[in-house]
C-alpha positions in Angstrom: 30.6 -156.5 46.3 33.9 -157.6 47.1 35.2 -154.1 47.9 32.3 -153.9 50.6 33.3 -157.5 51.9 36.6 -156.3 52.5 35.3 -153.0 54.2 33.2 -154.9 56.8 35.9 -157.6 57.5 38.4 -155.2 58.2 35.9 -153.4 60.6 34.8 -156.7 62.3 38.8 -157.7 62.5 40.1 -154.7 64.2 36.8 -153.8 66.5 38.3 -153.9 70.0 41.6 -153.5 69.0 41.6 -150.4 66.4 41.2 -146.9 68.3 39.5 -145.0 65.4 38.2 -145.8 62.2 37.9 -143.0 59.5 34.3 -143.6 57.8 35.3 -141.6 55.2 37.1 -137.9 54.8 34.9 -136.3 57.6 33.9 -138.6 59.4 34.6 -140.2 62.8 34.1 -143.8 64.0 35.8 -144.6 67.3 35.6 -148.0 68.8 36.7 -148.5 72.6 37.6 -144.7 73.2 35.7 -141.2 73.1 34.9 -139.2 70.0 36.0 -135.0 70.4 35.0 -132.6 67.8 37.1 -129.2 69.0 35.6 -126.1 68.6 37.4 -125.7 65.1 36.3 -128.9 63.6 33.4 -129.7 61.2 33.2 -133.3 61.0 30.3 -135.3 58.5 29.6 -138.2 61.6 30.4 -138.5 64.9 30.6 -142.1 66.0 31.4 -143.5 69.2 31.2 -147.2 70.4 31.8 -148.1 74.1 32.6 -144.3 74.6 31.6 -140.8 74.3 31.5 -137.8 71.9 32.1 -134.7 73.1 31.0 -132.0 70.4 32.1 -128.3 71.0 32.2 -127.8 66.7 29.9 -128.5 64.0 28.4 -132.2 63.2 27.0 -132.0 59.8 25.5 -135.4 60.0 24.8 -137.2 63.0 26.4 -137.5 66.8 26.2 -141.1 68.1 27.6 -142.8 71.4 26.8 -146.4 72.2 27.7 -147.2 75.8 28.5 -143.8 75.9 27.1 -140.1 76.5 26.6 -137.4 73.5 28.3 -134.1 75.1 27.4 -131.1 73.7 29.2 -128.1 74.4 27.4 -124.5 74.3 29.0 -124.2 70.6 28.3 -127.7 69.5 25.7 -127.7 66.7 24.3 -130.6 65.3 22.7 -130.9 61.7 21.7 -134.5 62.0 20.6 -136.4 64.7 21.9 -137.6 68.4 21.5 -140.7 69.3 22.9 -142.3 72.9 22.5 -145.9 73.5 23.1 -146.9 76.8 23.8 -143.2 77.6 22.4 -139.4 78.1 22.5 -136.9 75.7 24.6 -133.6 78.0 23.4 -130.8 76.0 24.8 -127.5 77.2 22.5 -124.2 76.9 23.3 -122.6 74.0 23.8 -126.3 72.1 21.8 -126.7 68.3 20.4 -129.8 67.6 18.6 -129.7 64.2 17.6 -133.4 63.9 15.9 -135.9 66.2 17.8 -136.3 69.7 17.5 -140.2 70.4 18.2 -141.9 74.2 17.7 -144.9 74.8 19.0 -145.3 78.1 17.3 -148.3 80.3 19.4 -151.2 78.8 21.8 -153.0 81.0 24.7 -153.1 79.1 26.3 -155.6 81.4 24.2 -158.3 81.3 23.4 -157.5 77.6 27.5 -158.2 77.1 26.7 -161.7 79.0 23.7 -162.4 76.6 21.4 -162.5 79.4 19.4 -159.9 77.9 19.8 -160.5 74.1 19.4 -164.4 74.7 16.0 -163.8 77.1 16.5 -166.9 78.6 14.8 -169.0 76.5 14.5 -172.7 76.4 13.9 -175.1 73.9 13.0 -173.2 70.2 14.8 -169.9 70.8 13.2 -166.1 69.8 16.4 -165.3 68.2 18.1 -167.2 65.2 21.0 -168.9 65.9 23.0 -167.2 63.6 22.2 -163.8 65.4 22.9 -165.4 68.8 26.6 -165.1 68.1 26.0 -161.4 68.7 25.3 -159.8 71.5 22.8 -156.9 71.0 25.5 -153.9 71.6 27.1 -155.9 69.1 25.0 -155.8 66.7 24.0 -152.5 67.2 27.6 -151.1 67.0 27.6 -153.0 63.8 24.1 -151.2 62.6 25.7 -147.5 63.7 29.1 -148.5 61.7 27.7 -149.8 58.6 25.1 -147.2 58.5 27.7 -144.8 58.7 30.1 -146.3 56.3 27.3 -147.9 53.1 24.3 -146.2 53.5 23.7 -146.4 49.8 24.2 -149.9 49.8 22.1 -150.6 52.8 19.7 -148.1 51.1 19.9 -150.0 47.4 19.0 -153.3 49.3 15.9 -151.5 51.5 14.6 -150.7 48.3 14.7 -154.2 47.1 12.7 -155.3 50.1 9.9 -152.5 50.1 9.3 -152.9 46.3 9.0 -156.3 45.7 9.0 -158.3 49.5 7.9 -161.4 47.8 10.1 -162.1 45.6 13.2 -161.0 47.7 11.2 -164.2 50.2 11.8 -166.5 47.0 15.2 -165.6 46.2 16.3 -165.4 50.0 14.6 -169.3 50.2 16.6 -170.0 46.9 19.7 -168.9 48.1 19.7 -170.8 51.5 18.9 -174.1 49.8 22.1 -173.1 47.6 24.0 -172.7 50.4 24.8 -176.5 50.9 25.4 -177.6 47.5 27.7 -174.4 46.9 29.7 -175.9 49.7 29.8 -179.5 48.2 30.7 -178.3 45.3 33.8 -175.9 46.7 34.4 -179.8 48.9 35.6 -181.9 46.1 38.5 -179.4 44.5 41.5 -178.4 46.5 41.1 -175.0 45.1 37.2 -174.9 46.2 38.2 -175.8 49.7 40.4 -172.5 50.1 37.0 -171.0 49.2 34.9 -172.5 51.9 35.6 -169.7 54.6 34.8 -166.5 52.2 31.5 -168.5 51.2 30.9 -168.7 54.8 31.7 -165.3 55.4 30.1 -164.1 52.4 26.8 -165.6 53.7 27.0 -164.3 56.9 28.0 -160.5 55.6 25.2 -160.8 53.2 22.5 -161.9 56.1 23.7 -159.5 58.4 23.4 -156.6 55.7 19.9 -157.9 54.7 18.6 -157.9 58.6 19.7 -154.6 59.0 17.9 -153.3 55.8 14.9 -154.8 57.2 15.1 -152.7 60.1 15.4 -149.8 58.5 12.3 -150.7 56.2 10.6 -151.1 59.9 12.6 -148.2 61.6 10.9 -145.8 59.0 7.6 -147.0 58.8 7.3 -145.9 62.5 9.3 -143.0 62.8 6.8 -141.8 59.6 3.8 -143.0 61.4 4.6 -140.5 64.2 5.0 -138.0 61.8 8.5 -138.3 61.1 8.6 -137.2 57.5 12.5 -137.6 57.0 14.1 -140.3 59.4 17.6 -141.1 59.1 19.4 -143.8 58.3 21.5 -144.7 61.6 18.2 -143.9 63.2 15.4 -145.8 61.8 18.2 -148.9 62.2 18.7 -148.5 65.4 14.4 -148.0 66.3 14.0 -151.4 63.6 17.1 -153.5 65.5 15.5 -153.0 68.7 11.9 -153.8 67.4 13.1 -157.2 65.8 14.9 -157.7 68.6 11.7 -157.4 71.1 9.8 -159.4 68.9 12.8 -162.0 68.7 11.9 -162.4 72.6 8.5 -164.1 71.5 9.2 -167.8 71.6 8.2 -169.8 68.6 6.7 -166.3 66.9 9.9 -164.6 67.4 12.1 -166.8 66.1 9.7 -167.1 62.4 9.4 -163.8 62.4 13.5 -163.5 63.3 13.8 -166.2 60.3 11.4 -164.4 58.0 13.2 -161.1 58.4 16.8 -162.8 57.3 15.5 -164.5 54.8 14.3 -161.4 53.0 16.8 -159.6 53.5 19.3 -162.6 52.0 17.3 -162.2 48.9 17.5 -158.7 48.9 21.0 -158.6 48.9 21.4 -160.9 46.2 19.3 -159.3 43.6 21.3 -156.4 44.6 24.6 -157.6 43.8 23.3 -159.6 40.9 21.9 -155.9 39.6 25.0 -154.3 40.4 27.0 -157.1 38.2 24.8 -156.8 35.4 25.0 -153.1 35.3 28.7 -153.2 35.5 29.0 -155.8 32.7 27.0 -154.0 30.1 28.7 -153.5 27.0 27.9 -150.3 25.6 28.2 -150.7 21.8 29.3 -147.2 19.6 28.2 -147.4 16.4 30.6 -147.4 13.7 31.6 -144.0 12.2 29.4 -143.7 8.7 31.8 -144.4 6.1 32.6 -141.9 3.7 31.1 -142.4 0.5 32.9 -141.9 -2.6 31.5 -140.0 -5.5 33.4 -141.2 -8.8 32.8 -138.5 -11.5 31.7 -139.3 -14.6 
């Protein structure tokens, strides 16, 4: 777990300021500039937040633009899917798209950056938790596209969790916030515990965000399969389960339990998850002992 906590914090750290991010060998995750695949590239994803992609090669996985447009050249093909947030998809005759093409176009991006949108304007007991109101909803969504694209097995492990046994991730999610403030007691009283404070925080809030984001998925698919999707990616069935939550969210009083409910699930999830994964890792594997060779004494 730690390795992914380091992952995400150095994503959330240098968003803004970081021009591309390399999700892994071949593929592309560009925050704050355009994404170009040349005609002589074959690339896994294609990621672009608050820009374009321009595709003139081969995408193997999936093309996606937030704030941006998906441009694809009379060469481009596209194995995956193409998703534009905020955007068109440009698609040039001649152009192979294999997957789903995705636009979701009518947001206002502007006043979704001032949280006019993602807030809804509420009063009193608010649709959205407040831990989620930190984030605007292009933020949250760039951070759906980049962790989809970096730990989909992860996110994937954790989805699992939550569509086998919902009820008991509920229990252990409930567990786990009530642990939350006697963890931090405890890390209070020792000078070495108090160094610890910030990755707990940090550790909660990775582990929530990772949870609400498997939920969507959970949500993403179920809907995508009720139109007959058979096979809906990851990126997106996050992005169709975000915006869902997030429209419900906009509920007053019923969004904001249903917001809760969602988290708190999740949480769970990703604690059994890591708890799995420790266990696993920590099993001995015991080799018996070679037979001993047995001596014949003659007589």
């Amino acid at each position: 777990m730690k390795k992914y906590i380091q992952l995400i914090l150095s994503i959330v750290l240098f968003i803004g300021l970081t021009n591309g991010l390399i999700a892994n060998d071949r593929s592309i995750v560009k925050v704050g500039s355009d994404v170009r695949i040349e005609k002589d590239m074959r690339v896994e994803d294609a990621v672009a937040v608050g820009g374009s992609v321009y595709v003139d090669g081969i995408v193997d996985g999936d093309a996606v633009a937030v704030g941006g447009t998906v441009h694809l050249g009379e060469e481009a093909i596209i194995y995956g899917d193409a998703v534009t947030v905020g955007g068109t998809i440009d698609k040039t005759e001649g152009a192979m798209i294999y997957g789903t093409t995705v636009d979701i176009g009518s947001f206002d991006f502007k006043n979704i950056f001032e949280g006019k949108h993602f807030f809804g304007g509420h009063r009193g007991i608010p649709g959205i938790p407040m831990g989620l109101k930190f984030i605007p909803l292009i933020g949250l969504l760039a951070l759906v596209l980049l962790l989809a694209v970096l730990i989909p097995t992860e996110l994937g492990t954790v989805a699992s969790n939550i569509k086998n046994e919902p009820i008991i991730m509920f229990l252990w999610g409930m567990l786990g916030v009530i642990l939350i403030v006697p963890l931090f007691l405890t890390l209070l009283i020792s000078i070495v515990g108090i160094f610890l404070i910030p990755l707990e925080i940090i550790a909660v809030i990775l582990a929530l965000l990772i949870g609400y984001i498997a939920v969507a998925i959970i949500i993403g698919k179920k809907l995508l399969r009720a139109l007959n999707n058979d096979n809906p990616s990851v990126i997106f069935s996050a992005i169709l389960g975000v915006l869902i939550l997030w429209l419900v969210g906009l509920i007053p009083i019923f969004g904001c339990i249903m917001q809760t409910i969602a988290l708190i699930i999740g949480f769970g999830a990703v604690i059994i998850a890591v708890a799995r994964r420790n266990k696993k890792t920590e099993e001995i594997v015991i080799e018996p002992e070679p037979a001993k060779a047995i001596e014949t004494k003659k007589a």
